[in-house]
N, C-alpha and C positions, 0 to 999 in steps of 0.2 A: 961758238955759242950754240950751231948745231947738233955736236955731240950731248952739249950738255942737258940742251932740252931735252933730246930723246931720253938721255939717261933718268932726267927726271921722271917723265911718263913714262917712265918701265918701272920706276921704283913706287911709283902713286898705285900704278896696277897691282901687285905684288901685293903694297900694303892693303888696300881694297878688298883684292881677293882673299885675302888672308883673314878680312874681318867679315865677308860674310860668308865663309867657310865656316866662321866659326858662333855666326846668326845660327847657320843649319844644321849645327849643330848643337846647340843649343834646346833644350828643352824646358818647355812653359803653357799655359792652357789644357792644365789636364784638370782632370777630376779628384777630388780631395783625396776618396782612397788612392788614388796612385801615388800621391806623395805620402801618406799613412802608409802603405806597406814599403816604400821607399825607406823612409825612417825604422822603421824596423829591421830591414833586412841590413841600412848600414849598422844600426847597433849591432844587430848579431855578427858581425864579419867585423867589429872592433873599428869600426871608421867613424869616429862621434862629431868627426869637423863635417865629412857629406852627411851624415844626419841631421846635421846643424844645418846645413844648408838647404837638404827637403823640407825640413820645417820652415826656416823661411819665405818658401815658396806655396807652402800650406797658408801659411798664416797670411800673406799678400793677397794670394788669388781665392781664399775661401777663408771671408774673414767671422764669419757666422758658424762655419763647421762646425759641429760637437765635437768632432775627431781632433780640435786643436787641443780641447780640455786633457783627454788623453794624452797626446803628444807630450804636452809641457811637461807630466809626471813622470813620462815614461821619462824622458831625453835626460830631468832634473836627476832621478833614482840612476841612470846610466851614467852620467857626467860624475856623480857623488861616488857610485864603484870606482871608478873608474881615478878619485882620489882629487877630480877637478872641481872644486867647490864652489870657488868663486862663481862657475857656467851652471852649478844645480842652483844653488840660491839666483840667479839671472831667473833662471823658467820658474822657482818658487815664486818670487817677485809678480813676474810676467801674470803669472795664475792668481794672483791675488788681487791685481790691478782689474784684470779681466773680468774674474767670477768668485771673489770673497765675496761668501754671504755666512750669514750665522750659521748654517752646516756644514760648513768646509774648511771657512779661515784657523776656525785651531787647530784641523789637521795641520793644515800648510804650516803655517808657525813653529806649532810642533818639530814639524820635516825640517824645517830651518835650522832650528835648536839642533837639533841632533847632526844634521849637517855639520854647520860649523864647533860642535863637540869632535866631531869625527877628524875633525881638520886640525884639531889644536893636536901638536904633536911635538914642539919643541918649549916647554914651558918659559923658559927664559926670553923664548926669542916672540915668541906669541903673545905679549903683554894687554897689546890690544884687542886683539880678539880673545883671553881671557875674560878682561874686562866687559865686552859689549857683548859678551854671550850671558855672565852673569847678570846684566842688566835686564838681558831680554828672557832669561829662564826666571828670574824675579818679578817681572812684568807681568809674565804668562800664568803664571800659578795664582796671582792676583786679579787679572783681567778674566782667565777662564777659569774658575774651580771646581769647577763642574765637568771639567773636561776629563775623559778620560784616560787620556796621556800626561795627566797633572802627577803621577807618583812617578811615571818617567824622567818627566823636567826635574821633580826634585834630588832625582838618583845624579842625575846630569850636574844639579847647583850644586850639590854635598861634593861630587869629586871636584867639580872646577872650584870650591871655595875653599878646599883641602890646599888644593894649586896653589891657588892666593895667599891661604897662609905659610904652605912653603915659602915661597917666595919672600913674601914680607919678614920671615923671618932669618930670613940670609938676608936683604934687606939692611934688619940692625944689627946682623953679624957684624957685617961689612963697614957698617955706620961707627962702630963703637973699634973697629977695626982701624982705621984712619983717624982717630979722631974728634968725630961729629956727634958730639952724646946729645946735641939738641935735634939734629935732625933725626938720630935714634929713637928718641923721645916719642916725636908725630907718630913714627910707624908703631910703637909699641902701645899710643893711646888708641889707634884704628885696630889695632890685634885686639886689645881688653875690650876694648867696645864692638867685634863682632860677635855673631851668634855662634860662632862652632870655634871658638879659642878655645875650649877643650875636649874637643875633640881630636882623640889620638889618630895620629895618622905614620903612614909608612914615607920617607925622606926619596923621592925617586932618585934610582942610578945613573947617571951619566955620563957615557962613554969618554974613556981619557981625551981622545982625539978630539970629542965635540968640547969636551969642559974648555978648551981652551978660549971657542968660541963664544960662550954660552955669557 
């Protein structure tokens, strides 16, 4: 039992020491700029999770900063290159919880739109976010008309509703295909009854290998 004890208090020490080795190591209580050029410098050097994590630390211990307003855009436009959308619409989000006011939220919005535009990249498999982008580029042009990014959004709804009606119309390919001429029907009275049924559009390519998946 005496061995065992010791071995214990060797191994408590150990762990101990190992955790506040890594208190002192540990960095926290700086000044806003420190974390703002933190965030910067991991963007540049391609590190967007420790940029993520300066930011955290901006926003914890300097919750007033202006340098956060910055941050959010910067980290959102880095995360969106960078092809990680979901994390740009997070800090979109963030910024608009924070500091939407009538001069900034149609940017933001905007930057959303276009966001998840940038993101739809497999028509077939992106249904949903088809869908909930055309909802929010139709929202937008209604809500802000005035906005100057209004002839963008709509460049945005015309290709994503081209999408759609690809789609719907492989759709009653398919339908009329197996069988289903009533469920062919629904989709064909949604095609006559949208706004760009004729408008001509190009049938997009895709890959043998993907079509299999698609």
């Amino acid at each position: 039992m005496k061995y065992i004890g010791i071995i214990l208090i060797f191994t408590i020490m150990i762990f101990t020491s190992g955790c506040s080795t890594k208190e002192k190591g540990a960095i926290y209580n700086k000044p806003a700029i420190f974390w703002y050029q933190g965030i910067m410098k991991k963007i540049r050097d391609g590190d967007l999770e420790k940029a993520d994590d300066f930011y955290t630390s901006l926003s914890s211990e300097h919750v007033e900063s202006p340098l956060l307003k910055t941050s959010m855009l910067i980290l959102a436009q880095a995360h969106s290159d960078n092809e990680e959308y979901l994390l740009a619409n997070f800090y979109y989000d963030e910024y608009i919880k924070r500091y939407g006011d009538s001069s900034s939220i149609a940017y933001i919005k905007f930057l959303k739109i276009k966001t998840n535009f940038d993101a739809f990249v497999y028509p077939k498999r992106d249904q949903m976010l088809l869908s909930s982008t055309i909802k929010d580029a139709s929202k937008y042009i209604k809500k802000y008309p005035d906005s100057r990014y209004v002839p963008l959004v709509q460049t945005i709804l015309t290709k994503l509703s081209l999408a759609q009606k690809s789609m719907d119309m492989e759709i009653i390919s398919l339908y009329r295909r197996i069988g289903k001429p009533k469920a062919a029907k629904i989709y064909e009275a949604k095609l006559k009854d949208s706004w760009y049924k004729d408008i001509p559009y190009i049938k997009p390519d895709t890959a043998w290998y993907r079509e299999i998946f698609e």
